[in-house]
DOTORVO-864844 format. One record per residue (C-alpha): x, y, z; residue in one letter. Coordinates in steps of 0.25 Angstrom, whole numbers, plus 5000, padded with zeros to 4 digits. Example, Ala and Ser with C-alpha at 12.3 -4.5 7.8 and 13.67 -1.06 7.14 Angstrom:
BEGIN
504949825031A 505549965029S 
//
This chain:
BEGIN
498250335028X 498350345013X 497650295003X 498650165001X 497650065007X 496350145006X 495350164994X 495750144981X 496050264973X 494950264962X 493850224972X 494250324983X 494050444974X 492450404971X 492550374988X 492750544988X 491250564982X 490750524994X 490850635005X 490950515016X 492150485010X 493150595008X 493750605020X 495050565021X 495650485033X 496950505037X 498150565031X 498850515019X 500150435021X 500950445008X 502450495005X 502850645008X 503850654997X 504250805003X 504550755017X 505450645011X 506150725001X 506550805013X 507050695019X 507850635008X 506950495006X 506150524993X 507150454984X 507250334991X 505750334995X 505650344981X 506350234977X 505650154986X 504150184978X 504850154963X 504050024962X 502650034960X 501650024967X 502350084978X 502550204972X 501050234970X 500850174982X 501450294992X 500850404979X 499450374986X 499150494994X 497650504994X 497050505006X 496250395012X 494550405013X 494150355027X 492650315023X 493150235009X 494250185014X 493450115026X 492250045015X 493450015007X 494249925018X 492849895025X 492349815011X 493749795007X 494049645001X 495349564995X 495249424989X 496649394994X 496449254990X 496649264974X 497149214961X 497249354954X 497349494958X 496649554949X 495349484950X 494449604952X 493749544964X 495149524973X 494649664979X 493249734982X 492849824992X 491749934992X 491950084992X 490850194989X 489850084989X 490250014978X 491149884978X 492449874971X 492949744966X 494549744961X 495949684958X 497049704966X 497749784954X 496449874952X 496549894966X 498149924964X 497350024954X 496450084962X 497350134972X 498350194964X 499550094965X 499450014952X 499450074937X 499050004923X 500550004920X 500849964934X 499849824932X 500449794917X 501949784922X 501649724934X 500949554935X 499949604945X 499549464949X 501249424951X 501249544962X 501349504977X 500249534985X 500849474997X 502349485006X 502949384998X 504449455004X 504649415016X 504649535026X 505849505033X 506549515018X 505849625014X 506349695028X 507649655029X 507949715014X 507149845019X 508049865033X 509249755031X 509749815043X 508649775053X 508349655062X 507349535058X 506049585052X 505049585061X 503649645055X 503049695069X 504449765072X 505149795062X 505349955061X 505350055049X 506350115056X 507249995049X 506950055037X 507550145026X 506950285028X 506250285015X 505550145019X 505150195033X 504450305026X 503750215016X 503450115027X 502850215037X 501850255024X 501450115023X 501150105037X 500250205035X 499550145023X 499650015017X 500249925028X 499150015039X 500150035052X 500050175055X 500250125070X 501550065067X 502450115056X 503650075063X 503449945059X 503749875045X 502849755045X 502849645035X 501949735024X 502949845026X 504249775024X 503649695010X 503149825005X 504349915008X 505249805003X 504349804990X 504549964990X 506349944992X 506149834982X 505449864971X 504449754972X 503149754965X 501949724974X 500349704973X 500349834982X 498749834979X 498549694985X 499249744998X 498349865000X 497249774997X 497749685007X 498149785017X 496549835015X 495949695016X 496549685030X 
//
């Protein structure tokens, strides 16, 4: 698994001092731009990851540290009940002994998906953090060709080429269904329809939900 849901980028680099914690687990998931320039999907992946932060979303290829990202998820807390997100108490968990206490969009900063410039243009507090599409409209713009969503059912294999691929990737990562890639749940489909549609999400309070649970 890749480093989408695991430790934060500015804290997992201090996690390599210790030698307990520099062994990666498991292989990166992340977008192998060679293979799908072969196969012609580059452009249109592309054009998919023009709205940030998806795009700096699929760029995280580190791998993922097993002992931190354990302590991580194990003290890992998320005020989901709050008036503002960027109260720095909405996240804290422990990691290399010491405990970390947050906002969502420092969160977003730790692991790479938000910038300075990215928090200026954007009202941070105004972004959804929940599905507020339904998943059956977000499916049926994503294959209009299918039958009624169904989000135990429904296949990738609906899909566009260049959003099966991304879909298998978040399988792996963010929405955690390695076991079943072959299905697009409820996450999936608002996600991918974010990606097609150029919509600006709170990706960081996903992650921090997908974490929480």
């Amino acid at each position: 698994m890749a480093r989408h849901i695991g430790v934060p980028k500015a804290v997992a680099k201090q996690g390599k001092k210790h030698d307990r914690a520099i062994r990666p687990c498991g292989s990166s998931r992340c977008i192998d731009w060679a293979t799908i320039e072969r196969v012609q999907l580059a452009d249109a992946i592309r054009a998919l990851l023009t709205t940030d932060p998806w795009e700096r979303f699929f760029d995280i290829t580190e791998p993922t540290y097993s002992e931190l990202t354990l302590e991580l998820c194990s003290t890992f807390h998320l005020q989901v009940v709050m008036m503002n997100n960027d109260y720095p108490g909405t996240i804290h968990f422990r990691l290399g002994v010491l405990v970390r206490a947050m906002s969502v969009p420092e969160f977003g900063v730790a692991q790479g998906l938000y910038t300075n410039e990215f928090m200026e243009e954007e009202d941070m507090n105004a972004l959804p953090h929940n599905i507020h599409i339904s998943p059956f409209s977000c499916w049926k713009a994503l294959a209009p060709l299918s039958s009624t969503y169904d989000p135990s059912r429904s296949k990738a294999s609906a899909l566009a080429p260049s959003l099966r691929y991304l879909h298998a990737i978040l399988a792996h990562t963010l929405t955690g269904r390695i076991e079943s890639t072959g299905v697009v749940n409820s996450h999936d489909a608002y996600y991918l329809w974010c990606m097609a549609n150029a919509h600006v999400t709170d990706l960081a309070y996903f992650i921090a939900f997908a974490i929480r649970h």
